[in-house]
C-alpha positions in Angstrom: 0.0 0.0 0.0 1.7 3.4 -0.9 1.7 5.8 1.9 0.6 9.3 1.3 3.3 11.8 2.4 2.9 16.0 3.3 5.5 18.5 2.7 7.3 19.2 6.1 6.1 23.2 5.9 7.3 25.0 2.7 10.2 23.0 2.4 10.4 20.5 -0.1 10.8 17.6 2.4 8.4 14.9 1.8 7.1 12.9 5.1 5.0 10.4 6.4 1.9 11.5 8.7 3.5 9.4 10.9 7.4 9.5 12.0 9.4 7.4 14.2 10.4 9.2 17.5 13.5 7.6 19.0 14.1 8.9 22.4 13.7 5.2 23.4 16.9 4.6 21.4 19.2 6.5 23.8 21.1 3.6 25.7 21.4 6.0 28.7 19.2 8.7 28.5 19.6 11.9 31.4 15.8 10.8 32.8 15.0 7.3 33.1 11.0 7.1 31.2 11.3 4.0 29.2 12.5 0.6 28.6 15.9 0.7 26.5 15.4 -2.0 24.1 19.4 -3.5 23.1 20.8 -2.4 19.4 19.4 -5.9 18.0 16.0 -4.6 18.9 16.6 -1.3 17.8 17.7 -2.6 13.9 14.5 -4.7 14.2 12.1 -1.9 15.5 14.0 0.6 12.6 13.5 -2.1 10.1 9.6 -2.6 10.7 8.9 0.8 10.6 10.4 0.9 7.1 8.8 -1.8 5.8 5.3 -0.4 6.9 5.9 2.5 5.1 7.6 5.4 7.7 9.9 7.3 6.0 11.5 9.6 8.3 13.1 9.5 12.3 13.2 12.0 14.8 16.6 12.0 17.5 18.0 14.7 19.3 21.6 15.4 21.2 20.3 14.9 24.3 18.5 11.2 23.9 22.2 10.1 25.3 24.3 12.0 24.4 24.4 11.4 20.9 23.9 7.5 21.6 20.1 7.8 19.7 21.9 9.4 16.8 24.3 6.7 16.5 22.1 3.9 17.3 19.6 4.8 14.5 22.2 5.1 12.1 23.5 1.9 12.3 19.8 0.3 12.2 19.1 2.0 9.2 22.7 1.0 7.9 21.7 -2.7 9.1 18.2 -2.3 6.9 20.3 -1.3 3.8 19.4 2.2 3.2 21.6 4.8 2.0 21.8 8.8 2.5 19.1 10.3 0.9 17.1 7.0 1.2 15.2 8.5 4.6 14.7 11.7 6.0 16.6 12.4 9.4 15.4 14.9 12.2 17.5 15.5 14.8 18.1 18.5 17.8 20.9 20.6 18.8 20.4 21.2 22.6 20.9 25.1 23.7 22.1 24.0 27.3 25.4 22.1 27.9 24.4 18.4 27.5 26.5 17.7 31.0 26.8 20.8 32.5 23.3 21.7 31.7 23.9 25.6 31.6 22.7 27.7 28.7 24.6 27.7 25.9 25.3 30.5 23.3 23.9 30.4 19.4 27.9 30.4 18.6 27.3 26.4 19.8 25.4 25.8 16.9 28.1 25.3 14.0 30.3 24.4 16.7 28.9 21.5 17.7 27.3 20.9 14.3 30.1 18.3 13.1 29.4 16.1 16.2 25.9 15.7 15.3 26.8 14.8 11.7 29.5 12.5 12.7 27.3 10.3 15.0 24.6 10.2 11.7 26.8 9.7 9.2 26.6 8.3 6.6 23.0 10.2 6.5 22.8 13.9 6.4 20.7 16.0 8.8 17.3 17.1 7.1 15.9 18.6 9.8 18.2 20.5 12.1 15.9 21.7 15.3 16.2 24.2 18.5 15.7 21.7 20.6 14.4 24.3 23.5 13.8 28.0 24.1 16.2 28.3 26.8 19.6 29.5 24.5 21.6 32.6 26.6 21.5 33.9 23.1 18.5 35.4 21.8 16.1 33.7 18.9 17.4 36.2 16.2 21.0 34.8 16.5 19.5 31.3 17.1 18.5 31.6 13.1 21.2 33.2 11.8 23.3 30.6 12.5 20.9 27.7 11.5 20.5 29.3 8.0 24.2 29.9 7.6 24.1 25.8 7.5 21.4 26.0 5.5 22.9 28.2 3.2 25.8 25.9 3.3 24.2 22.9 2.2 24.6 21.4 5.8 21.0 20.9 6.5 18.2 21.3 4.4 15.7 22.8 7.0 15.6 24.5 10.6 13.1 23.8 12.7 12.4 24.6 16.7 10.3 22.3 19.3 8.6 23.4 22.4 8.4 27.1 21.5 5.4 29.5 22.5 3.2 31.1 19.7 5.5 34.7 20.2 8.5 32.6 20.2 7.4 31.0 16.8 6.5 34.0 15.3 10.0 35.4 16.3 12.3 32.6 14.7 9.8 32.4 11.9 10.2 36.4 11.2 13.9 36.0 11.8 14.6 32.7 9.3 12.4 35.1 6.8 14.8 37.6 6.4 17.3 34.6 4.8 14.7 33.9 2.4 14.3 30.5 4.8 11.2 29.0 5.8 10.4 27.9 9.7 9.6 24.5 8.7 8.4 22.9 11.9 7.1 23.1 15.8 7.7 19.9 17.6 5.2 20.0 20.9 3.2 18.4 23.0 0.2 17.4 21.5 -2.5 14.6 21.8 -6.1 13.8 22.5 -5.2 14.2 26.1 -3.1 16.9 26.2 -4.4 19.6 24.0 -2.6 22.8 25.5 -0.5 23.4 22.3 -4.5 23.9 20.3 -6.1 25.8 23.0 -2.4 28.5 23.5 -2.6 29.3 19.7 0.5 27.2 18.5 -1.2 24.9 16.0 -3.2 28.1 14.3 -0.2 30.3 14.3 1.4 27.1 12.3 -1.4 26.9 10.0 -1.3 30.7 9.4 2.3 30.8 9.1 2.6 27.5 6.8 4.4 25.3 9.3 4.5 21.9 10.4 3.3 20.9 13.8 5.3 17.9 15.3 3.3 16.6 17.8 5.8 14.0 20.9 3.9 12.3 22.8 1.3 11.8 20.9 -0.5 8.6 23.2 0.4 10.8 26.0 3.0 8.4 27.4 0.9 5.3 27.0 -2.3 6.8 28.8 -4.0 6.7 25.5 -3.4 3.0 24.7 -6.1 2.6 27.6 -3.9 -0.5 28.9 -3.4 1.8 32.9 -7.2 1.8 32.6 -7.7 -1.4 32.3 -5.2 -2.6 35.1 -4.0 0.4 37.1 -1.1 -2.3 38.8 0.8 -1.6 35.4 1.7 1.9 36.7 3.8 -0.1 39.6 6.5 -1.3 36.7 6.2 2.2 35.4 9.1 4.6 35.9 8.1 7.6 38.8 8.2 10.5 36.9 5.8 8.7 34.1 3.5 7.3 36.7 2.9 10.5 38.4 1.9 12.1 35.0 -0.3 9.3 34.1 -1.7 8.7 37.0 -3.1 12.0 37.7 -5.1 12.0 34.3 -6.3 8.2 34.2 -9.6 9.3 36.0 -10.2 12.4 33.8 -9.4 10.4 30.8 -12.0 7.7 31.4 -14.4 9.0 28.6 -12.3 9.2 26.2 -10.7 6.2 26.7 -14.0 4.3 26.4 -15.1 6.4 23.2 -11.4 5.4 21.5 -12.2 1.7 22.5 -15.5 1.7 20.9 -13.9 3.3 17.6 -11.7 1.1 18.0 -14.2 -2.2 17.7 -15.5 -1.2 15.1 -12.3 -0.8 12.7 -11.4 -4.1 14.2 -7.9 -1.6 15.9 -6.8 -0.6 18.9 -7.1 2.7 20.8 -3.7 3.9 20.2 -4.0 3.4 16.4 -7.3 5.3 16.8 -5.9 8.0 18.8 -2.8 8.1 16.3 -5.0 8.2 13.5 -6.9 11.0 15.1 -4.2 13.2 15.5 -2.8 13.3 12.3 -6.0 13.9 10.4 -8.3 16.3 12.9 -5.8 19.3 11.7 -5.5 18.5 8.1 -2.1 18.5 7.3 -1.1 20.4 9.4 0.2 18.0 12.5 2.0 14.6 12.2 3.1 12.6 15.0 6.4 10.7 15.9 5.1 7.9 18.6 8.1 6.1 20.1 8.9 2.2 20.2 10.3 -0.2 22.5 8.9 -3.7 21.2 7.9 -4.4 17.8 4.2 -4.3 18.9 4.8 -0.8 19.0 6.1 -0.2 15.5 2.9 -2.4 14.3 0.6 0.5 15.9 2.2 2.9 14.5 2.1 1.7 11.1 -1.2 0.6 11.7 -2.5 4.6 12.0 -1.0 5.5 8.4 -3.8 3.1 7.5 -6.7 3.6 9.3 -9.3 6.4 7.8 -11.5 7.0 11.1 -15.2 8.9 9.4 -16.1 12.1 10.4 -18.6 11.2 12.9 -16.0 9.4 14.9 -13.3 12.4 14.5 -15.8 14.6 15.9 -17.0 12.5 18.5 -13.4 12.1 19.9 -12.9 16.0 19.4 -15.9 16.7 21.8 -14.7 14.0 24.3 -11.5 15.2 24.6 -12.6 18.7 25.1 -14.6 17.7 27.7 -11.6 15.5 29.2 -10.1 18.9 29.6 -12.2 20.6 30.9 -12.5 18.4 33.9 
């Protein structure tokens, strides 16, 4: 089955609605939040993603230091694809990755050739501000990401976890190279909606970008599995089972109403909540859900297929809504 792709904002990157996050792929990662599957694991969970159809991955400096980078490019080595065969995201980090003090926008080309040497042989696609938090302000943030672009070192900049003025900033600033602000990577999911209700997905739409949503199953609470059996929290890392615990109660509604969809496309609720996601807002917002196990990838995969109707899209809407609400 060929899988429709979207331009990443007014680039001329071609993606998947779907990406593969890979902050599970970080061997030792500053916070523990997941399960680490091995590197045999990882080539498999790369090379079923591939297979289904995904054609880009999302890493950052921080997931390990650079150990996510490396350990997605050998998987996609081990699945025999080439630079240029896959579209690579990654994230320079604007505090020290050990020190964790702000760092100026003169880190940028600095630290540029690390990032490249633990991807290569693939080129960066999407070079991102990981954070808002540089000691240099946003302006000189851009200038230096599109002196790479101009370079050929990256073909597009994009920022994650900024505010709608922040956006609007970088975008403005990337405008005056003639550069588009290709992408917003935030928090975004039926559960978690704040990055709709503050503004950021109708700035993006207004502004041509592409909204990147992480965490898109809001850390598993939308797979409905905690809901089922609560005693699943116990093997679940603390600072994860503090956030999911306060919403499973809230969440009840729409975890019911994503089951029932669910049933009836013969699915799961977290390809029905995937699905969801990257169709409510047009085209506006794609999703990168992580993967430790190969049942994971399957889901994944699973939402580039499923067509939920309108009836159900707005049913989940209005559920959600009230999920916030309460």
């Amino acid at each position: 089955m060929a899988i429709g792709k979207r331009r990443l904002g007014k680039t001329d990157i071609e993606i998947t609605p779907i990406g593969q996050g890979c902050w599970q792929f970080s061997k030792s990662p500053p916070i523990t939040m997941w399960r680490i599957p091995p590197q045999d694991e990882i080539n498999r969970i790369v090379k079923r993603a591939l297979d289904g159809g995904i054609n880009w991955f999302d890493t950052a400096e921080i997931y390990g230091r650079g150990a996510s980078e490396r350990a997605l490019c050998h998987a996609l080595g081990e699945a025999g694809k080439k630079a240029g065969d896959v579209v690579v995201a990654t994230k320079w980090l604007p505090m020290h990755p050990y020190f964790m003090v702000p760092r100026t926008a003169g880190s940028i080309p600095r630290t540029f050739d690390k990032r490249q040497s633990c991807l290569a042989p693939f080129p960066i696609d999407l070079f991102q501000i990981h954070m808002p938090y540089s000691s240099s302000p946003i302006e000189r943030q851009m200038d230096e990401m599109a002196a790479l672009v101009k370079a050929g070192k990256i073909r597009a900049v994009g920022i994650s976890n900024f505010s709608v003025d922040q956006m609007r900033r970088a975008h403005a600033a990337l405008a005056k190279h003639g550069i588009p602000l290709a992408s917003n990577q935030v928090r975004l999911n039926l559960a978690e909606r704040q990055s709709e209700t503050s503004g950021i997905v109708g700035a993006a739409k207004e502004l041509g970008m592409t909204i990147i949503a992480w965490s898109p199953l809001a850390q598993g609470l939308l797979t409905g599995k905690f809901h089922k059996d609560p005693g699943l929290l116990k093997g679940v890392p603390m600072m994860r089972r503090r956030r999911v615990r306060r919403q499973l109660e809230s969440t009840g509604p729409l975890i019911s109403a994503l089951d029932d969809i669910a049933q009836a496309h013969g699915s799961s609720a977290a390809v029905v909540a995937l699905s969801w996601l990257v169709s409510f807002y047009g085209e506006t917002v794609v999703a990168i859900p992580g993967a430790t196990k190969m049942s994971h990838v399957d889901q994944n995969v699973g939402a580039l297929a499923l067509k939920l109707t309108p009836a159900e899209m707005k049913r989940l809407d209005e559920v959600s809504r009230n999920a916030q609400r309460a």
